[in-house]
Every structure is written in structure tokens, then in C-alpha cells.
PDB file with SEQRES, HELIX, SHEET and CRYST1 records, atoms N, CA, C and O in Angstrom:
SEQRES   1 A   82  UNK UNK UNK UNK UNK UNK UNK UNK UNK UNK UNK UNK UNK          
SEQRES   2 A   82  UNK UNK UNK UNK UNK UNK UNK UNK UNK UNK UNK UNK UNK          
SEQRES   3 A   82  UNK UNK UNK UNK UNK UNK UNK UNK UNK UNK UNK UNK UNK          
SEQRES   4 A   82  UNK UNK UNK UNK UNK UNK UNK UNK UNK UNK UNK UNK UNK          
SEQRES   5 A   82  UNK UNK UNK UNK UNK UNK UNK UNK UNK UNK UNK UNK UNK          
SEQRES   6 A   82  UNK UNK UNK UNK UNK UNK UNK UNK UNK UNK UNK UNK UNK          
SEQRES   7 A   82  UNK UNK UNK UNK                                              
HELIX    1 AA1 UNK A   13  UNK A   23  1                                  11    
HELIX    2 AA2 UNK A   44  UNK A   46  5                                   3    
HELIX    3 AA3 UNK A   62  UNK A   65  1                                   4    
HELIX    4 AA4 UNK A   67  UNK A   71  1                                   5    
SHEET    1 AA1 4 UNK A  52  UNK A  56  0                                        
SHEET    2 AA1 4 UNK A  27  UNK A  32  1                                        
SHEET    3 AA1 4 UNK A   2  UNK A   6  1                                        
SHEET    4 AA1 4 UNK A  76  UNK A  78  1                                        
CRYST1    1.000    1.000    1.000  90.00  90.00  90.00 P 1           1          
ATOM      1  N   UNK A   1     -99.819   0.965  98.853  1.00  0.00           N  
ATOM      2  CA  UNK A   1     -99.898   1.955  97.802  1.00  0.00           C  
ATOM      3  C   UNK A   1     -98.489   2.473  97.526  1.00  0.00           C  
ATOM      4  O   UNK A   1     -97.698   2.801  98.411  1.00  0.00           O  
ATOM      5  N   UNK A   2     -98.315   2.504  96.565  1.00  0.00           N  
ATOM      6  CA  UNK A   2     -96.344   2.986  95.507  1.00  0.00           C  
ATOM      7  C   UNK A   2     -97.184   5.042  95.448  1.00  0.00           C  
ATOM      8  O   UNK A   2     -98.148   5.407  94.774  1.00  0.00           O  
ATOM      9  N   UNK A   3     -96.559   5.662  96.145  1.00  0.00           N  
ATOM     10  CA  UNK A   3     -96.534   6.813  96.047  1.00  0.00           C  
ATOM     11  C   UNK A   3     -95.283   7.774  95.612  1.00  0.00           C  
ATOM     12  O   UNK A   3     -94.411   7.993  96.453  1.00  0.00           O  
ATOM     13  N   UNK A   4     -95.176   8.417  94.153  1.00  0.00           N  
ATOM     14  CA  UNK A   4     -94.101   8.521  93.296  1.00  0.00           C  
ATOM     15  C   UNK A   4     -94.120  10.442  94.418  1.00  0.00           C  
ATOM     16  O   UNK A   4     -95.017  11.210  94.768  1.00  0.00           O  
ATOM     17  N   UNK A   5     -93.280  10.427  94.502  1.00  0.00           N  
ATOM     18  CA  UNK A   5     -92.986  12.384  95.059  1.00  0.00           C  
ATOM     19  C   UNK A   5     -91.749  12.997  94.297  1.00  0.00           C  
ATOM     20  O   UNK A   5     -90.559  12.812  94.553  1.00  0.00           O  
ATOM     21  N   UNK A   6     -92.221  13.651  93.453  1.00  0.00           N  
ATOM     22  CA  UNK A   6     -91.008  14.626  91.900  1.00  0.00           C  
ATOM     23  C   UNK A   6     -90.596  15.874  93.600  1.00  0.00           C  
ATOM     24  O   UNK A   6     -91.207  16.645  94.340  1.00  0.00           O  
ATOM     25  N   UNK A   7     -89.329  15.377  93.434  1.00  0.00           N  
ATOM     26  CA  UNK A   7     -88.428  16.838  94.153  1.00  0.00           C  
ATOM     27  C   UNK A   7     -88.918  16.406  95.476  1.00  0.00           C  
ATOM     28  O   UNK A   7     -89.642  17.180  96.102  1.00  0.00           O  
ATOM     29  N   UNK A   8     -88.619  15.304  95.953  1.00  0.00           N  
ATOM     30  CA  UNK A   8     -88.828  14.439  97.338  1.00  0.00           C  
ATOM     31  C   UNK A   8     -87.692  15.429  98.025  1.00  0.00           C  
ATOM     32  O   UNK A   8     -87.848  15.856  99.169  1.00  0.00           O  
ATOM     33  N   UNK A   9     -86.509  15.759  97.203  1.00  0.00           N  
ATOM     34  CA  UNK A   9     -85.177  16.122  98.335  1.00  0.00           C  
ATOM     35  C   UNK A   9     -85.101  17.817  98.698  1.00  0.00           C  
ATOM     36  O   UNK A   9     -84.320  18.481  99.379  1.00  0.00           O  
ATOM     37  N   UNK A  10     -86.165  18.114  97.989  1.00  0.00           N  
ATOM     38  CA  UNK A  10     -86.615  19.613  98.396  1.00  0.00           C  
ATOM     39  C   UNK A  10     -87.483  19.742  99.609  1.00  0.00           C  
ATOM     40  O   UNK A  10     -88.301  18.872  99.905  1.00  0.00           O  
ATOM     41  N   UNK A  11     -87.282  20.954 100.387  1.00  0.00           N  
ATOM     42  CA  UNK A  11     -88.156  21.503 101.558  1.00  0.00           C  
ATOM     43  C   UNK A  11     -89.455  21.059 101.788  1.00  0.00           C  
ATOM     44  O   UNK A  11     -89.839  20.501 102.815  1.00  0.00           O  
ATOM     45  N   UNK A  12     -90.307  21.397 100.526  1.00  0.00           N  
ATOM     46  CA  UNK A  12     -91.511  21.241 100.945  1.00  0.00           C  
ATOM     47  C   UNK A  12     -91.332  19.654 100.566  1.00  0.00           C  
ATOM     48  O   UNK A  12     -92.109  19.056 101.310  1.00  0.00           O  
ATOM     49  N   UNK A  13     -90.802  18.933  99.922  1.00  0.00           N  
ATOM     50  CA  UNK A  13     -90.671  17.619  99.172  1.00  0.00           C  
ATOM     51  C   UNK A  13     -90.651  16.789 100.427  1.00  0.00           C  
ATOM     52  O   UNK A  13     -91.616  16.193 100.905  1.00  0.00           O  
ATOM     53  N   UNK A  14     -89.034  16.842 101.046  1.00  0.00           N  
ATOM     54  CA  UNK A  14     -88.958  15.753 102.335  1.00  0.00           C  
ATOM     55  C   UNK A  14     -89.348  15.837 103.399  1.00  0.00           C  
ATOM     56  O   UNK A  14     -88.996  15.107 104.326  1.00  0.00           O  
ATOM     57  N   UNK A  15     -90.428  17.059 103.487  1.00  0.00           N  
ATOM     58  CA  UNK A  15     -91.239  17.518 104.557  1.00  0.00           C  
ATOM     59  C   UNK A  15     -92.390  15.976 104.552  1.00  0.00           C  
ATOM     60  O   UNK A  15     -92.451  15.030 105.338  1.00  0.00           O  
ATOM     61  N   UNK A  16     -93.185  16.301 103.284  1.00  0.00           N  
ATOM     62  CA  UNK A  16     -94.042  15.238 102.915  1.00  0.00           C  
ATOM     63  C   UNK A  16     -93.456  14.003 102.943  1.00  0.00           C  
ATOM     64  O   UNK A  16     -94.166  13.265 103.627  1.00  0.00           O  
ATOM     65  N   UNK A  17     -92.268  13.293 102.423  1.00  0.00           N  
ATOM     66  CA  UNK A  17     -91.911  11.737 102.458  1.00  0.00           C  
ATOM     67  C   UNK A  17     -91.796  11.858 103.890  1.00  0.00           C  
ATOM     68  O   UNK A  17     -92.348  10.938 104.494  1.00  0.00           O  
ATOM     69  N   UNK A  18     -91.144  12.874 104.723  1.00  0.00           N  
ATOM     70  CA  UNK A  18     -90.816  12.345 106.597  1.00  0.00           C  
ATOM     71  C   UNK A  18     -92.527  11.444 106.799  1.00  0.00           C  
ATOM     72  O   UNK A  18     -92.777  10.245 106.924  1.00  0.00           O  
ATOM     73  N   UNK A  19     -93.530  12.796 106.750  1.00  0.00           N  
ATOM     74  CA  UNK A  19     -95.056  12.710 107.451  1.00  0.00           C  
ATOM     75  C   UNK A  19     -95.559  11.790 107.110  1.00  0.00           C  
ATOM     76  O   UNK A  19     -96.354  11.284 107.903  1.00  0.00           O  
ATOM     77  N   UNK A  20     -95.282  10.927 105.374  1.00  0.00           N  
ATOM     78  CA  UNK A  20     -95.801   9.712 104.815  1.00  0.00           C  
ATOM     79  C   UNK A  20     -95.269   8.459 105.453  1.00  0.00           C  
ATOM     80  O   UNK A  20     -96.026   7.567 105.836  1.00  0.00           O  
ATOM     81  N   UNK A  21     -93.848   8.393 105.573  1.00  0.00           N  
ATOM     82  CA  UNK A  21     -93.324   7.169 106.302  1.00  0.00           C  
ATOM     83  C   UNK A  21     -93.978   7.084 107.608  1.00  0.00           C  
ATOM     84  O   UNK A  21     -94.581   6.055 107.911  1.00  0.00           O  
ATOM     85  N   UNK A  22     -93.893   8.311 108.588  1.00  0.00           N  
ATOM     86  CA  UNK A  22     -94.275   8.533 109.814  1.00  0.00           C  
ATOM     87  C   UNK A  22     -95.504   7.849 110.094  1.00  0.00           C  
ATOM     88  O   UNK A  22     -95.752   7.108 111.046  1.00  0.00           O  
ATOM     89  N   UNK A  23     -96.400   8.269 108.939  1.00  0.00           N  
ATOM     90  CA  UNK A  23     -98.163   8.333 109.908  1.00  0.00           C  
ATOM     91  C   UNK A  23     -98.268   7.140 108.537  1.00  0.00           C  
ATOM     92  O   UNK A  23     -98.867   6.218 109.091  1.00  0.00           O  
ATOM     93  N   UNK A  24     -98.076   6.800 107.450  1.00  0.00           N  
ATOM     94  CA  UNK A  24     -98.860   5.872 106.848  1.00  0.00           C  
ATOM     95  C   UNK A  24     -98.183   4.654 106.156  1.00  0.00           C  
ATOM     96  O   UNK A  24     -96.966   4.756 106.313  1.00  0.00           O  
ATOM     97  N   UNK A  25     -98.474   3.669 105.533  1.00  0.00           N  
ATOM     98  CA  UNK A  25     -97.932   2.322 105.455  1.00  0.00           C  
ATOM     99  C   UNK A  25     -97.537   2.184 103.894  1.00  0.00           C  
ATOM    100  O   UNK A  25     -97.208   1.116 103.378  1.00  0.00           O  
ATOM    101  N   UNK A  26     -97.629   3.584 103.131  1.00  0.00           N  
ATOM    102  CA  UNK A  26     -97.544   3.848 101.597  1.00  0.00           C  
ATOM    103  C   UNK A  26     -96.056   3.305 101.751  1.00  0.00           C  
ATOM    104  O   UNK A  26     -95.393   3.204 102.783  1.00  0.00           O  
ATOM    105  N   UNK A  27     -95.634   2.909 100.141  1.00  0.00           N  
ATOM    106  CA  UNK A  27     -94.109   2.933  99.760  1.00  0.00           C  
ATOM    107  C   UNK A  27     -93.815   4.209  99.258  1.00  0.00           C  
ATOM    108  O   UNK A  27     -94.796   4.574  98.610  1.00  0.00           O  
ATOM    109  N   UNK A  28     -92.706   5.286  99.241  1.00  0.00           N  
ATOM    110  CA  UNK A  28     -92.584   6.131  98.771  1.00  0.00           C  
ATOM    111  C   UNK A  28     -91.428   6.355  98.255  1.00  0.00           C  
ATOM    112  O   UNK A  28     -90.362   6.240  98.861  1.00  0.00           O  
ATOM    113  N   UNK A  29     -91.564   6.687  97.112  1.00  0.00           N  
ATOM    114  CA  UNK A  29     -90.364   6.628  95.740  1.00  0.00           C  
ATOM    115  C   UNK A  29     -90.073   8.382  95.415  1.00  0.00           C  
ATOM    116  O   UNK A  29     -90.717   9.174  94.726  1.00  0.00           O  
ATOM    117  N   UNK A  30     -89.075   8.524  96.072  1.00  0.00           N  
ATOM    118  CA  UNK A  30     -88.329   9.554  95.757  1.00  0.00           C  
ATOM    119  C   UNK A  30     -87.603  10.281  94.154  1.00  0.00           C  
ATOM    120  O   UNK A  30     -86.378  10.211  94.054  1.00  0.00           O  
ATOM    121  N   UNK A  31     -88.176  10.755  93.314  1.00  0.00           N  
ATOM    122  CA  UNK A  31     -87.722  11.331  92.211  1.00  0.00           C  
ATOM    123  C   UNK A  31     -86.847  12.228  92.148  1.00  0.00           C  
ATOM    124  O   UNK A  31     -87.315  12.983  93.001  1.00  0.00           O  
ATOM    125  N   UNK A  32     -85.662  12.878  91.686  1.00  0.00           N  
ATOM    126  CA  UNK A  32     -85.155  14.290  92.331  1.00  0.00           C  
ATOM    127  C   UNK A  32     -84.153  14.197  91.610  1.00  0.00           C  
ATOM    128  O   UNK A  32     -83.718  13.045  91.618  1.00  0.00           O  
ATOM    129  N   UNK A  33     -83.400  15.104  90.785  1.00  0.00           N  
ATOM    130  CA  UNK A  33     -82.279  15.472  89.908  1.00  0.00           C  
ATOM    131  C   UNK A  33     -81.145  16.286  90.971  1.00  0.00           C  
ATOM    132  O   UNK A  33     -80.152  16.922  90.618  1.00  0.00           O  
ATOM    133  N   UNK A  34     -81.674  16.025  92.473  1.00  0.00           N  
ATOM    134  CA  UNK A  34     -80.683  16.888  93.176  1.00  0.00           C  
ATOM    135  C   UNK A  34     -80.058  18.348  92.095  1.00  0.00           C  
ATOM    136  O   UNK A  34     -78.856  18.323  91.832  1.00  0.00           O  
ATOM    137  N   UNK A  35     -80.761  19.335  91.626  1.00  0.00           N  
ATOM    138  CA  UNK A  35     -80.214  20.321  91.407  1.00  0.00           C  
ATOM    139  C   UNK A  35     -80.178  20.872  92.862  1.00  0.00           C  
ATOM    140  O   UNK A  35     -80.134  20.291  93.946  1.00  0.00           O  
ATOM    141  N   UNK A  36     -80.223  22.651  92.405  1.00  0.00           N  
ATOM    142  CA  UNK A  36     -79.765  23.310  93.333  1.00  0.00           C  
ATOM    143  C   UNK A  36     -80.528  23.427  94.844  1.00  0.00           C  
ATOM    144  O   UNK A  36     -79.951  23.847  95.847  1.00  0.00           O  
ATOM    145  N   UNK A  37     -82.154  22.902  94.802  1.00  0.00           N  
ATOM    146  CA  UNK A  37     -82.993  22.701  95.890  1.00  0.00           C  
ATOM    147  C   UNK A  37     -82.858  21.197  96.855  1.00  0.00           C  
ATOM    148  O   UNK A  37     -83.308  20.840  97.944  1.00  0.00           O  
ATOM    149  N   UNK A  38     -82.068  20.631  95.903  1.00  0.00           N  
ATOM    150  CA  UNK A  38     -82.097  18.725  96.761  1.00  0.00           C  
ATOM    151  C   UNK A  38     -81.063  19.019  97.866  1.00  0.00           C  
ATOM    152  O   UNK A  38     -80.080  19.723  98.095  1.00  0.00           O  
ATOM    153  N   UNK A  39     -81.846  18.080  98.416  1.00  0.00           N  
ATOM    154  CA  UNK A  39     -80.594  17.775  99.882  1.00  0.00           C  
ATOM    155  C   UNK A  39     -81.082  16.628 100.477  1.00  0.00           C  
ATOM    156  O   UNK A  39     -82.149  16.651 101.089  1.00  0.00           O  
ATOM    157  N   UNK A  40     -80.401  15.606 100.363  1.00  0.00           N  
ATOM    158  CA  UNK A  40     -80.607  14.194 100.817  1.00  0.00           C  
ATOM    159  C   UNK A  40     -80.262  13.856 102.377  1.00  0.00           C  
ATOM    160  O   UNK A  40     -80.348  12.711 102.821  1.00  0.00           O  
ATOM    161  N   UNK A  41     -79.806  15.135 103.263  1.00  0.00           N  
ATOM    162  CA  UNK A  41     -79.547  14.889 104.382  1.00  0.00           C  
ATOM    163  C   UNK A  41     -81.003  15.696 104.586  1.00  0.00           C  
ATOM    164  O   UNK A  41     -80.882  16.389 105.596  1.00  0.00           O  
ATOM    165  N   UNK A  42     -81.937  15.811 104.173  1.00  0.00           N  
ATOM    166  CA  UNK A  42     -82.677  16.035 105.138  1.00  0.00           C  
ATOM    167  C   UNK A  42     -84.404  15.132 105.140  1.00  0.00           C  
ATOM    168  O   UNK A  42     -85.575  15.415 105.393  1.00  0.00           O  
ATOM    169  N   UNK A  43     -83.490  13.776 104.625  1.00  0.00           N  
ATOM    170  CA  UNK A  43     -84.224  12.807 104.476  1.00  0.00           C  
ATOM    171  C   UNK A  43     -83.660  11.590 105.683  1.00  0.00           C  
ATOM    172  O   UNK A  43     -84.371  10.676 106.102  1.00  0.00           O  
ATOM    173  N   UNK A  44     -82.159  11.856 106.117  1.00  0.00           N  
ATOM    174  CA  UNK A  44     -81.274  10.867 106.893  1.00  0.00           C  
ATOM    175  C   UNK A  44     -82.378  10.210 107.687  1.00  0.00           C  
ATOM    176  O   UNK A  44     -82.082   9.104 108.141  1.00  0.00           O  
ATOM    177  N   UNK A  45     -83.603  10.668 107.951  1.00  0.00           N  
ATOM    178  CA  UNK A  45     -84.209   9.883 109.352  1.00  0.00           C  
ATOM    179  C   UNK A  45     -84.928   8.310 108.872  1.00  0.00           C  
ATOM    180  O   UNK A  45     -85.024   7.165 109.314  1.00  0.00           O  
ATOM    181  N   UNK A  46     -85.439   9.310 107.386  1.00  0.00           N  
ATOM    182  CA  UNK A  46     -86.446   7.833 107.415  1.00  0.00           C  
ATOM    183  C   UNK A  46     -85.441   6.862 105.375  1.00  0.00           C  
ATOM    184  O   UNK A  46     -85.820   6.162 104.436  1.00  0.00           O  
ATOM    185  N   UNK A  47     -84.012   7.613 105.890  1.00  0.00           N  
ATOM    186  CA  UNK A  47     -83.118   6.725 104.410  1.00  0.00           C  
ATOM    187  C   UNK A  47     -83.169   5.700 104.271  1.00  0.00           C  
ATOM    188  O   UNK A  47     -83.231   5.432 103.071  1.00  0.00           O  
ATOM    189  N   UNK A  48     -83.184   4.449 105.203  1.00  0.00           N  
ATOM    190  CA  UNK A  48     -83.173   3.015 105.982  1.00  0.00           C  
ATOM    191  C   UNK A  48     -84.355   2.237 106.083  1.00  0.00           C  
ATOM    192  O   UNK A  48     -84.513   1.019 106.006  1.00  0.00           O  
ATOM    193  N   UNK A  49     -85.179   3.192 106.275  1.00  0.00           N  
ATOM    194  CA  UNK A  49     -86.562   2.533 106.120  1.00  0.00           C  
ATOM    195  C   UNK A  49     -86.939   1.732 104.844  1.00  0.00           C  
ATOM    196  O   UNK A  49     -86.359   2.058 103.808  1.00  0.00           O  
ATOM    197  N   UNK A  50     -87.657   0.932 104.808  1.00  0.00           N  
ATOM    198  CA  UNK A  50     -87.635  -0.112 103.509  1.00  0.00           C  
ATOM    199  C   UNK A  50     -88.334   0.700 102.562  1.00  0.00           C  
ATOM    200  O   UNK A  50     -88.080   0.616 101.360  1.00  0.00           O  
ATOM    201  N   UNK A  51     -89.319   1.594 103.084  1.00  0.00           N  
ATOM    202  CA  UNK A  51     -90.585   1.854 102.261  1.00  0.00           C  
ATOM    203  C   UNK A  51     -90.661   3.203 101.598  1.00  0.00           C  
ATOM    204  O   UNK A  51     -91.566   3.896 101.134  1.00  0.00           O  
ATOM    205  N   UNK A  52     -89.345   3.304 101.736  1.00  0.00           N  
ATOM    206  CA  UNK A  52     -88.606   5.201 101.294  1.00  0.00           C  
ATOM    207  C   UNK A  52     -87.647   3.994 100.296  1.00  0.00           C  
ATOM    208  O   UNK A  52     -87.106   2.902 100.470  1.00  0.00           O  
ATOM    209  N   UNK A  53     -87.853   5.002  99.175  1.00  0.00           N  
ATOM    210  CA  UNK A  53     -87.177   4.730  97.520  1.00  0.00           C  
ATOM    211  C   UNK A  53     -86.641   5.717  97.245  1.00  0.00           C  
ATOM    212  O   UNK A  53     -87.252   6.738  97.560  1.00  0.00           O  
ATOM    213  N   UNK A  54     -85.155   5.904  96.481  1.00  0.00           N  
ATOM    214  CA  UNK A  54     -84.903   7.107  95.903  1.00  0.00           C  
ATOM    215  C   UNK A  54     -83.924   6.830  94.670  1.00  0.00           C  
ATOM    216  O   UNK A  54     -83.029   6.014  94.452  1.00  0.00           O  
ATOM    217  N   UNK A  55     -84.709   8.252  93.722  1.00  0.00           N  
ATOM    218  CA  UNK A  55     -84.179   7.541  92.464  1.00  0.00           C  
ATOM    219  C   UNK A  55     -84.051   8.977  91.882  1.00  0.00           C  
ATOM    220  O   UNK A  55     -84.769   9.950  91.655  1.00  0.00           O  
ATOM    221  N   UNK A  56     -82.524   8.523  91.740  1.00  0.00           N  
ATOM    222  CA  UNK A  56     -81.808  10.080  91.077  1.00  0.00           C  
ATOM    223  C   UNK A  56     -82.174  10.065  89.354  1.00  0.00           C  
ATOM    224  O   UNK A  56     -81.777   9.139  88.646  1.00  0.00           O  
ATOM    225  N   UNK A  57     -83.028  11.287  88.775  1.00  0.00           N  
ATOM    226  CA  UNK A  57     -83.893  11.438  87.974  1.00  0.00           C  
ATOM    227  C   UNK A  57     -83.968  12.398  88.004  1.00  0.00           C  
ATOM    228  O   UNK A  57     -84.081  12.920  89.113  1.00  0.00           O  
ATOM    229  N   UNK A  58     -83.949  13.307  86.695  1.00  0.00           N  
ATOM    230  CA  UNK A  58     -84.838  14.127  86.324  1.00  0.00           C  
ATOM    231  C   UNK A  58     -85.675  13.975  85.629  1.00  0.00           C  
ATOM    232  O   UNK A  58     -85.478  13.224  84.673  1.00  0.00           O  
ATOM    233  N   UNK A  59     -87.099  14.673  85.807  1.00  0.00           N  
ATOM    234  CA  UNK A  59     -88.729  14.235  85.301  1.00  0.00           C  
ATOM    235  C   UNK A  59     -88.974  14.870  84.214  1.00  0.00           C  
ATOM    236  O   UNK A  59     -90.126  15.149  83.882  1.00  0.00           O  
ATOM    237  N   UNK A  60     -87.688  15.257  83.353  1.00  0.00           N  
ATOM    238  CA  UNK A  60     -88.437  15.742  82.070  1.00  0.00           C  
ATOM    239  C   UNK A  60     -87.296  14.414  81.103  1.00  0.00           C  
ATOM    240  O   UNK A  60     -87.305  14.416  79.872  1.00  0.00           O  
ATOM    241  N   UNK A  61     -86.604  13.617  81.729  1.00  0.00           N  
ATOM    242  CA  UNK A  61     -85.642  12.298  80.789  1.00  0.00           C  
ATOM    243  C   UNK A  61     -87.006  11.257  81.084  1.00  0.00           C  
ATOM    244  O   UNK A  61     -87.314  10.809  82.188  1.00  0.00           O  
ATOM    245  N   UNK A  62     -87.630  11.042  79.956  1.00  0.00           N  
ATOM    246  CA  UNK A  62     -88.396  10.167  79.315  1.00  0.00           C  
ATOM    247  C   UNK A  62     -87.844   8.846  79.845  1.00  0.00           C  
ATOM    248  O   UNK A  62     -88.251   8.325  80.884  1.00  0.00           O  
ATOM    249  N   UNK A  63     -86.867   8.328  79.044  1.00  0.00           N  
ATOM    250  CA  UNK A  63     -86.485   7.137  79.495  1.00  0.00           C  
ATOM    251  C   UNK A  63     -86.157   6.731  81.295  1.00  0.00           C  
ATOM    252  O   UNK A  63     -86.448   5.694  81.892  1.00  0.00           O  
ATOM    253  N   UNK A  64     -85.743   7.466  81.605  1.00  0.00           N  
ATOM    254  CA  UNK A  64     -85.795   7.413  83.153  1.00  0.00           C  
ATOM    255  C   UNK A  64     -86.959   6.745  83.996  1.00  0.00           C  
ATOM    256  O   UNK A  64     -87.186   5.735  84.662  1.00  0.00           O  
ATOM    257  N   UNK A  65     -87.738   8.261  83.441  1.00  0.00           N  
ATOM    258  CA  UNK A  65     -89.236   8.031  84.142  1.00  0.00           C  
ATOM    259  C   UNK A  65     -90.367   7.022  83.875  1.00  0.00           C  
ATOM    260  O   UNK A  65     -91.322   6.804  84.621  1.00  0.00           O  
ATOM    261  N   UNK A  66     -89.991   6.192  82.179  1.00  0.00           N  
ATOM    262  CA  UNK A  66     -90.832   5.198  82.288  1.00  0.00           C  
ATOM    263  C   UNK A  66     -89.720   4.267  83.238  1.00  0.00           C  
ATOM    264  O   UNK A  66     -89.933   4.064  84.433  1.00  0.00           O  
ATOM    265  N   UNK A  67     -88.812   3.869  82.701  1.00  0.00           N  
ATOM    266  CA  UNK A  67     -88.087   2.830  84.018  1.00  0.00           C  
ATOM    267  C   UNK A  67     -88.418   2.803  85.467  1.00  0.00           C  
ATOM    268  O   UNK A  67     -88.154   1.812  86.148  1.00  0.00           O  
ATOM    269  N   UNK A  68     -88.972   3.835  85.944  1.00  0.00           N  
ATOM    270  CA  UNK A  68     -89.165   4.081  87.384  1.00  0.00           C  
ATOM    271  C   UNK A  68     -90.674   3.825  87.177  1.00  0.00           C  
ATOM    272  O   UNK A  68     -91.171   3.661  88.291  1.00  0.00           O  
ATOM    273  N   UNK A  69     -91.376   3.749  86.444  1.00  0.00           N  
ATOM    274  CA  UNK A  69     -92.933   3.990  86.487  1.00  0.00           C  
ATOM    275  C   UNK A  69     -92.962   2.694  86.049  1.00  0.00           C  
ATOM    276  O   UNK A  69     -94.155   2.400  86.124  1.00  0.00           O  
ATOM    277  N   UNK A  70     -92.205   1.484  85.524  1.00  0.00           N  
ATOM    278  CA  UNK A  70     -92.205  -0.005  85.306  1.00  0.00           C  
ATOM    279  C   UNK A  70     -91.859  -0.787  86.448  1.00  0.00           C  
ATOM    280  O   UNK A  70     -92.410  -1.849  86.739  1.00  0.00           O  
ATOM    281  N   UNK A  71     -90.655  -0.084  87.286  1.00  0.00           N  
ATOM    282  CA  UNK A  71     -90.961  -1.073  88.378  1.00  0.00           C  
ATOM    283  C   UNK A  71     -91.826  -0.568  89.841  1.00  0.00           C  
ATOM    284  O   UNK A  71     -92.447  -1.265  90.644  1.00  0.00           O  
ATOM    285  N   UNK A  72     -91.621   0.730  89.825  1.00  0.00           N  
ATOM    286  CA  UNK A  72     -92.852   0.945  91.025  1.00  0.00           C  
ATOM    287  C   UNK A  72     -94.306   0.847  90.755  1.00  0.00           C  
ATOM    288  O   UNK A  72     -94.910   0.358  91.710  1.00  0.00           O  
ATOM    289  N   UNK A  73     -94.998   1.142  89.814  1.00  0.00           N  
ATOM    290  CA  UNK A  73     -96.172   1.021  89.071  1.00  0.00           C  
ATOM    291  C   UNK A  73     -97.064   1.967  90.308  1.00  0.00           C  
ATOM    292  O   UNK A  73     -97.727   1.386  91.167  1.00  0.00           O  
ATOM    293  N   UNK A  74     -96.976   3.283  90.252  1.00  0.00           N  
ATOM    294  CA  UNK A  74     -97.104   3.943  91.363  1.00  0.00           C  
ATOM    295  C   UNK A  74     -98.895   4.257  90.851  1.00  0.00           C  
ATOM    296  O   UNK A  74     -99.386   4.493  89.747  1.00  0.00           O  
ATOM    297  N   UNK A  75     -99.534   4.116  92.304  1.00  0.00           N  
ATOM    298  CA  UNK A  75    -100.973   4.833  92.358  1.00  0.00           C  
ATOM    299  C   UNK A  75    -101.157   6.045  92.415  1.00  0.00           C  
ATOM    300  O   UNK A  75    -102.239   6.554  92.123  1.00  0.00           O  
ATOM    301  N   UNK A  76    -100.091   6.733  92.816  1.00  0.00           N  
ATOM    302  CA  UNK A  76    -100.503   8.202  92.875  1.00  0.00           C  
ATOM    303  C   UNK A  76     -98.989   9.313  92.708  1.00  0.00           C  
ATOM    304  O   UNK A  76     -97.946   9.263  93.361  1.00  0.00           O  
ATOM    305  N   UNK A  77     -99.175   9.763  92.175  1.00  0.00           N  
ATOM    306  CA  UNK A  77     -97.754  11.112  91.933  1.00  0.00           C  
ATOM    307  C   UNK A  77     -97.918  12.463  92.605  1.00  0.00           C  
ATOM    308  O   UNK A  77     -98.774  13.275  92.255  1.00  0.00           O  
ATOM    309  N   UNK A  78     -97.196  12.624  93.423  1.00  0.00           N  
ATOM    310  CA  UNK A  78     -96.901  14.237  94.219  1.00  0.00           C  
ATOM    311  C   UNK A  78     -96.337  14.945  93.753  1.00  0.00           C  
ATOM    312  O   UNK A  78     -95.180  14.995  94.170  1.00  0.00           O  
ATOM    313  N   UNK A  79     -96.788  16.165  92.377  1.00  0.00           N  
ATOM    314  CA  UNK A  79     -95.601  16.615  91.422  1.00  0.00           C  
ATOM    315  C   UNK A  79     -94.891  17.713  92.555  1.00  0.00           C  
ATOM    316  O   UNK A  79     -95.660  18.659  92.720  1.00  0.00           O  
ATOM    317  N   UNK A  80     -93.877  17.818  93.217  1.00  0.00           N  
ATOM    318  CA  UNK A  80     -92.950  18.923  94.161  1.00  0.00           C  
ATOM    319  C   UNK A  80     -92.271  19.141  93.514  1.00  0.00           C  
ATOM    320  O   UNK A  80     -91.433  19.709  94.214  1.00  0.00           O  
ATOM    321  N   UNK A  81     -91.700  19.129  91.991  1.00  0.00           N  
ATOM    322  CA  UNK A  81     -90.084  19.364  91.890  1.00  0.00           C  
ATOM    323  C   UNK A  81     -90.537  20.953  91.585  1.00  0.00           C  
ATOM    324  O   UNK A  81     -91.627  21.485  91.376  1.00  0.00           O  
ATOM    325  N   UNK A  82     -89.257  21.409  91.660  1.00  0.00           N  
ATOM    326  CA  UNK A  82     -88.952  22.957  91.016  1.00  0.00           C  
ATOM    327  C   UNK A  82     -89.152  23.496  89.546  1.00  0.00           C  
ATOM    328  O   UNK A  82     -88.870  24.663  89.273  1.00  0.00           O  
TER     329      UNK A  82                                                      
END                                                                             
């Protein structure tokens, strides 16, 4: 399963991608405009892992978000951003 998470690099955001890589076998595609809530070091554990995606985006640029929604073709969206 392609699981899309808006504001992956936020608190409550990379709380959820850690627990998803951890406990389940989903791919997870990171969305996040890194404004003032992102922080990509507090993703460092699971960055390497194959099944963690991250894609610098903001979710209101149209063109972006279909590009990301063409090649992940995600089953399910976690809206977290700010």
C-alpha cells in the first residue's frame, strides 16, 4: 500500500511515518514544503529505508501534487500539514 502523509516533517507528521515504517510494510511518501514546522532530522532513523519517500511540495501547487499522485498512485492520504 503507497501511503501519501501532507506535513510528514512535522511533530505529529514524523511521529506517524517513524510507527508506519516500524510496525507495517506500507510505502510512505512524505509531502512537506518544510516551512516553519518541518524538520527532516527528525525523520534521520527511518531516511534510508526504501519504503520512506520524500517529496519537497507544497499541497496547495497543483502541478506538484498531481506529479506525485502519478507516480506513487497512493491508496490512502494522511492530511498532517499545517
Amino acid at each position: 500500500m503507497n501511503i501519501i502523509v501532507t506535513g510528514g516533517a512535522g511533530f505529529i507528521g514524523s511521529a506517524v511515518i517513524r510507527q508506519y515504517i516500524k510496525e507495517t510494510e506500507h510505502n510512505i511518501i512524505n509531502v512537506d514544503a518544510l516551512t516553519y514546522a518541518g524538520n527532516l532530522e527528525s525523520l534521520s532513523e527511518v531516511e534510508k529505508n526504501p519504503r520512506y519517500h520524500f517529496e519537497h511540495a507544497h499541497i496547495c501547487d497543483k502541478e506538484a501534487m498531481e506529479g506525485i499522485f502519478k507516480e506513487y498512485q497512493p491508496d490512502a492520504i494522511m492530511h498532517l500539514a499545517a
